[in-house]
SEGU-504896 format. One record per residue (C-alpha): residue in one letter; x, y, z. Coordinates in Angstrom, 1 decimal, always signed. Layout:
("A" (X Y Z))
...
// end
This chain:
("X" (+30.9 -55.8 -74.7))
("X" (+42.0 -56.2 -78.0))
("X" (+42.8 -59.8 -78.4))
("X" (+45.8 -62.2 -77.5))
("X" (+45.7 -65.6 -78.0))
("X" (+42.9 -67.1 -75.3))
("X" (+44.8 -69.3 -73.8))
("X" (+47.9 -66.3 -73.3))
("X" (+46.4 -63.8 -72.2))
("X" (+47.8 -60.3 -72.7))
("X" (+48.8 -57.8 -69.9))
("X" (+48.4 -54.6 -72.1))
("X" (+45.4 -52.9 -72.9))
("X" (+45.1 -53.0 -76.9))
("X" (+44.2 -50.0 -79.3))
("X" (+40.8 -49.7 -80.0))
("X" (+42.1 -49.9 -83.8))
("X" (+44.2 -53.3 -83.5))
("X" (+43.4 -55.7 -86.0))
("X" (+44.0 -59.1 -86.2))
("X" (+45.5 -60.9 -89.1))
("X" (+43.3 -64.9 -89.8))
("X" (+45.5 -67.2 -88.2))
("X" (+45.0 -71.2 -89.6))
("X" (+45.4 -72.6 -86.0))
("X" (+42.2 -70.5 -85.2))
("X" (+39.8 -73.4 -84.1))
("X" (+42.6 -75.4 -82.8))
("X" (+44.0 -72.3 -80.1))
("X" (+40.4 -72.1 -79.3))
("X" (+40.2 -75.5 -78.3))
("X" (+43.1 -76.0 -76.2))
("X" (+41.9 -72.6 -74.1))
("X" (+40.7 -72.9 -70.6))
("X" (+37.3 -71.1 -69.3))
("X" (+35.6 -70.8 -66.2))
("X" (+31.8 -70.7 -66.0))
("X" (+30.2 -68.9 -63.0))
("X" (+26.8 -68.7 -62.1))
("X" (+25.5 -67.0 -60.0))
("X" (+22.3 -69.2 -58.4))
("X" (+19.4 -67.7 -56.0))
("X" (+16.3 -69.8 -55.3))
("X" (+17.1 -71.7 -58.9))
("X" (+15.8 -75.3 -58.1))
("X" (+13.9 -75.7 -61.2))
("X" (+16.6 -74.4 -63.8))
("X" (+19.8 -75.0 -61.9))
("X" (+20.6 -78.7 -63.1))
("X" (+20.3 -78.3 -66.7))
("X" (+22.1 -75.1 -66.5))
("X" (+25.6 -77.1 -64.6))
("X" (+24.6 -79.9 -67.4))
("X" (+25.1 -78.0 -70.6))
("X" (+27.9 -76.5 -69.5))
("X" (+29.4 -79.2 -68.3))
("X" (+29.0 -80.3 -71.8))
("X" (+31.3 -77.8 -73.3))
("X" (+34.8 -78.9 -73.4))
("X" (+36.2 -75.4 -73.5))
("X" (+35.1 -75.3 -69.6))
("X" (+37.4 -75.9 -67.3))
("X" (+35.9 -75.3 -64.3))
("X" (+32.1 -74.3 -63.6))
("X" (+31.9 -72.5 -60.3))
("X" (+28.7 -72.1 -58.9))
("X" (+27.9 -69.4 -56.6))
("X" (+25.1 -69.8 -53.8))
("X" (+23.4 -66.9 -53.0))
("X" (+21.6 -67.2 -50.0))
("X" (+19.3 -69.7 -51.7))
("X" (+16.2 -70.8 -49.1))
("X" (+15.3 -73.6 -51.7))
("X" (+17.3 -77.1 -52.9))
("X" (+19.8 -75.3 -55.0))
("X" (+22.9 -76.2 -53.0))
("X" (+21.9 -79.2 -52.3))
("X" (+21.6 -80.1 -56.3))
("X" (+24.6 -78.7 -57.0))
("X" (+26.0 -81.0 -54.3))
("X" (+24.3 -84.5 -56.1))
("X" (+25.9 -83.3 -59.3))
("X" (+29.5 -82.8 -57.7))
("X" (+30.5 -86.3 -57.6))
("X" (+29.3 -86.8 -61.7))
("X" (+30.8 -83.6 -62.9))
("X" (+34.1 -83.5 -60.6))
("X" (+35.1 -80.1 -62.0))
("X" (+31.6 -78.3 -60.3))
("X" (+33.2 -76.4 -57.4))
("X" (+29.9 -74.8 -55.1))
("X" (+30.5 -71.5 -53.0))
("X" (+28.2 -70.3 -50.8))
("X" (+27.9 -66.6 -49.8))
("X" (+26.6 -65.3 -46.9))
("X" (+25.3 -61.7 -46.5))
("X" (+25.7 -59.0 -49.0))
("X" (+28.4 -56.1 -48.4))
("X" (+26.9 -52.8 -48.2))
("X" (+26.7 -50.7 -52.0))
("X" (+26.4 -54.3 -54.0))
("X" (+23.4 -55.7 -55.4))
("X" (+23.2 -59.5 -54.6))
("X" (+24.1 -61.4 -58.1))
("X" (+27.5 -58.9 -58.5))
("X" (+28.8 -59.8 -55.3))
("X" (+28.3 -63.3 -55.9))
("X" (+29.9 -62.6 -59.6))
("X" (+32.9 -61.1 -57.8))
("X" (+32.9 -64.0 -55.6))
("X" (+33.3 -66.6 -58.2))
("X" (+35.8 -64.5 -60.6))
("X" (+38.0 -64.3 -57.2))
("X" (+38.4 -68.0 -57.6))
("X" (+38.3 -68.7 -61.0))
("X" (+41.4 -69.9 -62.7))
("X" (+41.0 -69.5 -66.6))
("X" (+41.9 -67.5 -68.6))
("X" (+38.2 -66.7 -69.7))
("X" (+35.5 -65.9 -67.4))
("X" (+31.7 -66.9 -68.8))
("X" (+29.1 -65.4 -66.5))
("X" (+25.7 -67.0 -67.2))
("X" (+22.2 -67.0 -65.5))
("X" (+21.2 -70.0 -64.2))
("X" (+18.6 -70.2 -66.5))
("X" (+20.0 -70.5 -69.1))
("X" (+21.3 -73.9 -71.1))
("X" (+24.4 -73.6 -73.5))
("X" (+23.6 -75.7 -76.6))
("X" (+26.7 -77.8 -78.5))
("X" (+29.6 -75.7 -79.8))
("X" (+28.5 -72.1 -78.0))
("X" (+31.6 -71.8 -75.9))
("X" (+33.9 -72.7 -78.9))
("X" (+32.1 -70.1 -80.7))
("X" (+32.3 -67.5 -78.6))
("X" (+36.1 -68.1 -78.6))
("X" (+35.9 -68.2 -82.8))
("X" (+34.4 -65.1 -82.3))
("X" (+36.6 -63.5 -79.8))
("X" (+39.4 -64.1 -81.9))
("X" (+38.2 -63.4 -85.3))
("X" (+37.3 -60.2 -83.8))
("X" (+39.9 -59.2 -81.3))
("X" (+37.4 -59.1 -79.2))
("X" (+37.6 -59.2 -75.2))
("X" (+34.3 -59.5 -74.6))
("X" (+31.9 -61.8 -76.1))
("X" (+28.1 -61.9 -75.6))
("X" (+25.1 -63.7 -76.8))
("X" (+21.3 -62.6 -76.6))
("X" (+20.0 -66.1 -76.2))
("X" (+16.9 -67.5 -77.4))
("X" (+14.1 -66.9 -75.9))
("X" (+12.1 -69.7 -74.8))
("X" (+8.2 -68.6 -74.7))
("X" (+5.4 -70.8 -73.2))
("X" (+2.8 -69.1 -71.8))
("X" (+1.0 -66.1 -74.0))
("X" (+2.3 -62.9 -71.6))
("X" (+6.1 -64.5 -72.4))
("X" (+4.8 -64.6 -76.0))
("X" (+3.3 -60.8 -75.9))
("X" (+5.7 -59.1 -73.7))
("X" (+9.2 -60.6 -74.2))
("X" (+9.6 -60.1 -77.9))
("X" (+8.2 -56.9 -77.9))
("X" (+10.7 -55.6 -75.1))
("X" (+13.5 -57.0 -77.7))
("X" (+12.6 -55.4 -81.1))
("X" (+12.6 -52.7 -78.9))
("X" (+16.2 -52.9 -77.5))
("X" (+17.3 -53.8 -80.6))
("X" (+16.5 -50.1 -81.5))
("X" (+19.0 -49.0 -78.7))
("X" (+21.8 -51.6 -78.5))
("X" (+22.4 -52.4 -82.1))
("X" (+24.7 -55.2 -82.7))
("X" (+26.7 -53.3 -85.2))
("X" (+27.4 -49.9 -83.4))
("X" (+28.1 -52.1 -80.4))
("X" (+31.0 -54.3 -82.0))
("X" (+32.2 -51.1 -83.6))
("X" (+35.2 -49.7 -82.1))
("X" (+34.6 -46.3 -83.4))
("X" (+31.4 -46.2 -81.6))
("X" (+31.0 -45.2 -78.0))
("X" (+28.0 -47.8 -78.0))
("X" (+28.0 -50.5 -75.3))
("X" (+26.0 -53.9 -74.6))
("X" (+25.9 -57.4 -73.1))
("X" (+23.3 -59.3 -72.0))
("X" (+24.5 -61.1 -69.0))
("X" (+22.9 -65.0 -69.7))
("X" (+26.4 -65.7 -72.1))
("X" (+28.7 -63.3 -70.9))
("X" (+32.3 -64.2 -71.9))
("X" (+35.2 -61.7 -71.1))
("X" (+39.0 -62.4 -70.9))
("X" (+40.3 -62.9 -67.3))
("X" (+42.8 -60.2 -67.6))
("X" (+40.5 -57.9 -69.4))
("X" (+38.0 -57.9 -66.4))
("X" (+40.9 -57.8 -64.0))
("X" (+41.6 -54.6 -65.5))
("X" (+38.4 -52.5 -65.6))
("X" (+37.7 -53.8 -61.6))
("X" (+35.4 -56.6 -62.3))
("X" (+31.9 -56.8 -60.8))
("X" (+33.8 -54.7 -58.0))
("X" (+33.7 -51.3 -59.9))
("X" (+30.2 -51.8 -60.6))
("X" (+29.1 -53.1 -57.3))
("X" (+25.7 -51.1 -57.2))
("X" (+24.7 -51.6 -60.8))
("X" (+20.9 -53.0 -61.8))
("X" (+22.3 -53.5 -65.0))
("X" (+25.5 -55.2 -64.8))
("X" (+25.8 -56.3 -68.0))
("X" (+25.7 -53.4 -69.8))
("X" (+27.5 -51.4 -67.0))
("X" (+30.7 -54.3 -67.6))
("X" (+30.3 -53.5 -70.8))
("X" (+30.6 -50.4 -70.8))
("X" (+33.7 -50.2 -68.9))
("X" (+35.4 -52.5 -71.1))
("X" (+34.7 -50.7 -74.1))
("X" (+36.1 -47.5 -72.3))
("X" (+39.0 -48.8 -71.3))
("X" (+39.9 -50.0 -75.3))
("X" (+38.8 -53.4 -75.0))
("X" (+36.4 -54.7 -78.1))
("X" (+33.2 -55.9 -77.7))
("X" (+31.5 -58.8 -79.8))
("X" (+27.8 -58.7 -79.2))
("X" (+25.3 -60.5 -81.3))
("X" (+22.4 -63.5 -81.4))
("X" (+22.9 -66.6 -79.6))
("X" (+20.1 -68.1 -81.3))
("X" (+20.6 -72.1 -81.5))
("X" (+23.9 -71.7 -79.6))
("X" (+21.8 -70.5 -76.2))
("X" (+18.2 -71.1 -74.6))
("X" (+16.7 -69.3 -72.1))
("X" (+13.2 -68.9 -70.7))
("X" (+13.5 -65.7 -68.3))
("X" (+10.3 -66.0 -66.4))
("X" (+8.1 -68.6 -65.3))
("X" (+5.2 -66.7 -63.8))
("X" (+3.7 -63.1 -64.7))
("X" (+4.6 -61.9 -61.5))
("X" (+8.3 -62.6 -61.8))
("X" (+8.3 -61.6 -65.2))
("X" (+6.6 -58.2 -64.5))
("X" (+9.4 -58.0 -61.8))
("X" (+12.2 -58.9 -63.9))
("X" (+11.2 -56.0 -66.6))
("X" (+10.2 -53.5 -63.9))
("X" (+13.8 -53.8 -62.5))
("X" (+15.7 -53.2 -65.6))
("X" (+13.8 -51.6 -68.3))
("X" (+13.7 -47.6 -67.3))
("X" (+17.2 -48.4 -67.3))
("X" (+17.5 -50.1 -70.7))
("X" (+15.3 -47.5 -72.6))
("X" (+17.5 -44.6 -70.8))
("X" (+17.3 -44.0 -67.4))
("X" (+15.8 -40.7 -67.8))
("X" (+11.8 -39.7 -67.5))
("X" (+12.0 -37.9 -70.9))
("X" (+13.0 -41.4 -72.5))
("X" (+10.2 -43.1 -71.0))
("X" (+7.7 -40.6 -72.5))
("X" (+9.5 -40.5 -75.8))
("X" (+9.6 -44.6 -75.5))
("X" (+5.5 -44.5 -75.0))
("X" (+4.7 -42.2 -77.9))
("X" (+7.0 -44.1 -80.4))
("X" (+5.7 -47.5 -79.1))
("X" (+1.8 -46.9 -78.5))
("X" (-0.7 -46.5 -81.6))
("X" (-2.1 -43.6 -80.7))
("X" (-3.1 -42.5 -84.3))
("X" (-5.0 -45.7 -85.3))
("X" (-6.9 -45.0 -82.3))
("X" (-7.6 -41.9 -82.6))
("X" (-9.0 -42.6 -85.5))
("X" (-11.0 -45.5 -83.9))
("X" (-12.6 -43.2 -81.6))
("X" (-13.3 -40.8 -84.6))
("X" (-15.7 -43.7 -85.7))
("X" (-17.8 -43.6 -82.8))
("X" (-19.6 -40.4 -85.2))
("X" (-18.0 -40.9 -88.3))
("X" (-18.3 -44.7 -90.0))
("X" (-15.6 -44.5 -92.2))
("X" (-12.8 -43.6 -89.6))
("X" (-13.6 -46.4 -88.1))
("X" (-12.8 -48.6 -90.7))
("X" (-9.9 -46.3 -91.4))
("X" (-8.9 -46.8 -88.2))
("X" (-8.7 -50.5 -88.3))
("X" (-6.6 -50.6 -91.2))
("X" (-3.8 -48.6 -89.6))
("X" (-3.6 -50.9 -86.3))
("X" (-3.2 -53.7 -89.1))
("X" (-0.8 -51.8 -90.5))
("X" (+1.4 -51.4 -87.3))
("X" (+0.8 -54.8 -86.4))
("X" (+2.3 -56.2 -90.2))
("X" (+4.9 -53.1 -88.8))
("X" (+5.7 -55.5 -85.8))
("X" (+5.4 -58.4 -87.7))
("X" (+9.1 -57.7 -90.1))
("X" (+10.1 -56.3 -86.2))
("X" (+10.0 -59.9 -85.1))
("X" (+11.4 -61.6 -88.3))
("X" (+14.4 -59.2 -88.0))
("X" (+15.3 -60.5 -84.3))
("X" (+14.8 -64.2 -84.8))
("X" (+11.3 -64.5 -83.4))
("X" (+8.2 -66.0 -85.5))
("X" (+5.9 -63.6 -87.7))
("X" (+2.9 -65.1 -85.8))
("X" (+3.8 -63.7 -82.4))
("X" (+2.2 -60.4 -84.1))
("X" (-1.2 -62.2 -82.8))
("X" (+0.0 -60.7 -79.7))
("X" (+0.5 -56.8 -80.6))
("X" (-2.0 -55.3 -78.7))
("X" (-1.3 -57.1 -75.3))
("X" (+2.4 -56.6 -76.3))
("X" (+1.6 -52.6 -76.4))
("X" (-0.3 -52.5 -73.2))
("X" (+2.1 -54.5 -71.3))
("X" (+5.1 -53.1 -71.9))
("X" (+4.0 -49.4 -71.6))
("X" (+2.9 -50.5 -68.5))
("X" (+6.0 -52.2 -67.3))
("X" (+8.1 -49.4 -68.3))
("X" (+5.9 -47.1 -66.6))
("X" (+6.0 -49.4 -63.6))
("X" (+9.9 -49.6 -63.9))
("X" (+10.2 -45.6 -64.1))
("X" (+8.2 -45.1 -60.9))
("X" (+10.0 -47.6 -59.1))
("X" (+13.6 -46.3 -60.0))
("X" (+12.5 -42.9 -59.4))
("X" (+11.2 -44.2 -55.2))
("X" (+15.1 -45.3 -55.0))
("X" (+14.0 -48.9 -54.6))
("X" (+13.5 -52.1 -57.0))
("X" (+12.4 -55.4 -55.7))
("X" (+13.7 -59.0 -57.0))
("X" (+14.1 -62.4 -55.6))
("X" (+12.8 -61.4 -52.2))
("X" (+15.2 -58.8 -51.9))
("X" (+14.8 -54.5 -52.0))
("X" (+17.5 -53.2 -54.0))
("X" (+18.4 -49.5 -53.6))
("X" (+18.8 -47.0 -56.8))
("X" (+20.6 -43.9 -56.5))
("X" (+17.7 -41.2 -57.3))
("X" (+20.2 -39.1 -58.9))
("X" (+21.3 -41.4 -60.8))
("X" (+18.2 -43.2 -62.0))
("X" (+16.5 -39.8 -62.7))
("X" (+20.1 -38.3 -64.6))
// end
């Protein structure tokens, strides 16, 4: 999360410590190379359409395949009324998961099977590609010798539990993904985030695909992971005005959503949890708050370090592309994450996670590892 050109793709896997030498035909090899979008779609009705649209908008796509996961709403049949205005939309539908794969990789695996590029972009169907993001990512991939190419989108917030919760959870991974250890190939560090997730076709035909991780939660990271292994570079970084996304459009799918991957993102152990709660919850400003109840002056003490943490939060937000006034939101941002993660630790550690209508089973031992 080793480079030929894109459009000629290589059949060996590079050296960790290949380099590649600036080329003046960059932008013009990135433009002539071929992509294939898949999206995997489940019950996406209200997001599905502009999804197919803004890709469809991106001449570096070739093909955009979308992949029909047992949907019970109108997402086939929108992707069929957009067929005939974007002729290269191909629709699969899927029926049934095979047993040890979570849904959305099996439907991944599915569309990479028929894809004909020679890059694959996996995206969420929630997600809208602004102008230029695909020819970036190919920029990127070859400025870098990179592989595999992801974006962390921007976030699109409307409600005030998006605003509270969602930033909060990403200063927070941004303490254990870092851009910079991730797109270093000294480092063992891994990371994708799965709304823009670009890889070369022959890349992912050699670490097994969505195949190899069949049982992940956290595909992403786990295709990361794998790629980075196996001596392929990684390019991760923002996607701010290159991708939009807004993750959740209720509290109880975006309490869901978080309880299903984030034991996993802070470190799919139960001592990580605790150390995430004591590093993330004020516990000294309050403290010191409750110290007021006999002694005035803690209180006001007290007061003064939660504004302190919050101002903390504040240059948190500023250093991951969100506004310094989301900091409004600090103290519902504490409260909900700890107890989402708590929520998400629990679940992981029954063997089960629910999402999309569906009950996902978690290896114990390897959730609680």
């Amino acid at each position: 999360m080793s480079n030929a050109t894109p459009n000629t793709p290589s059949t060996a896997t590079p050296s960790a410590n290949q380099t590649c030498a600036p080329e003046p035909t960059r932008v013009s090899a990135c433009l002539t190379a071929r992509v294939t979008a898949i999206v995997p779609a489940r019950n996406e009705e209200l997001v599905i359409a502009a999804c197919v649209e803004s890709l469809a908008r991106q001449p570096e796509i070739a093909e955009i395949i979308v992949v029909n996961d047992e949907s019970s709403d109108r997402t086939g049949a929108i992707i069929r009324g957009l067929m005939p205005q974007i002729p290269h939309v191909k629709l699969l539908e899927v029926q049934g998961v095979p047993a040890g794969f979570v849904g959305k990789n099996y439907a991944a695996s599915v569309g990479a099977s028929r894809a004909a590029s020679d890059w694959l972009l996996f995206t969420d169907a929630d997600a809208e590609l602004q102008s230029g993001a695909v020819l970036r990512a190919l920029e990127l991939a070859k400025e870098h010798c990179a592989a595999l190419v992801s974006f962390s989108p921007e976030q699109v917030m409307e409600r005030w539990y998006e605003k509270a919760l969602i930033p909060f959870v990403y200063c927070r991974l941004a303490k254990h993904f870092s851009f910079d250890a991730v797109n270093d190939p000294a480092s063992s560090a891994a990371a994708a985030n799965g709304q823009f997730l670009m890889i070369r076709h022959d890349a992912y035909d050699a670490i097994g695909g969505h195949t190899e991780i069949a049982g992940e939660v956290l595909e992403d990271v786990a295709l990361a992971r794998r790629a980075k292994a196996a001596g392929f570079r990684l390019w991760f970084g923002s996607g701010a005005s290159l991708v939009r996304v807004r993750m959740y459009r209720s509290f109880a799918a975006m309490w869901d959503g978080w309880k299903k991957n984030l034991y996993l993102l802070v470190g799919r152990k139960p001592q990580a949890v605790f150390r995430e709660l004591g590093q993330v919850f004020p516990w000294i400003p309050l403290l010191v708050l409750l110290l007021g109840l006999k002694i005035p002056i803690a209180a006001f003490l007290g007061v003064w370090l939660l504004i302190f943490r919050q101002v903390s939060y504040g240059s948190e937000l500023k250093r991951n592309h969100f506004p310094f006034s989301l900091i409004l939101y600090y103290v519902p941002a504490v409260l909900l994450y700890a107890g989402v993660l708590w929520a998400s630790y629990r679940s992981h550690a029954r063997g089960t996670v629910q999402w999309k209508g569906r009950e996902i089973p978690v290896s114990v031992s390897n959730a609680l590892r």
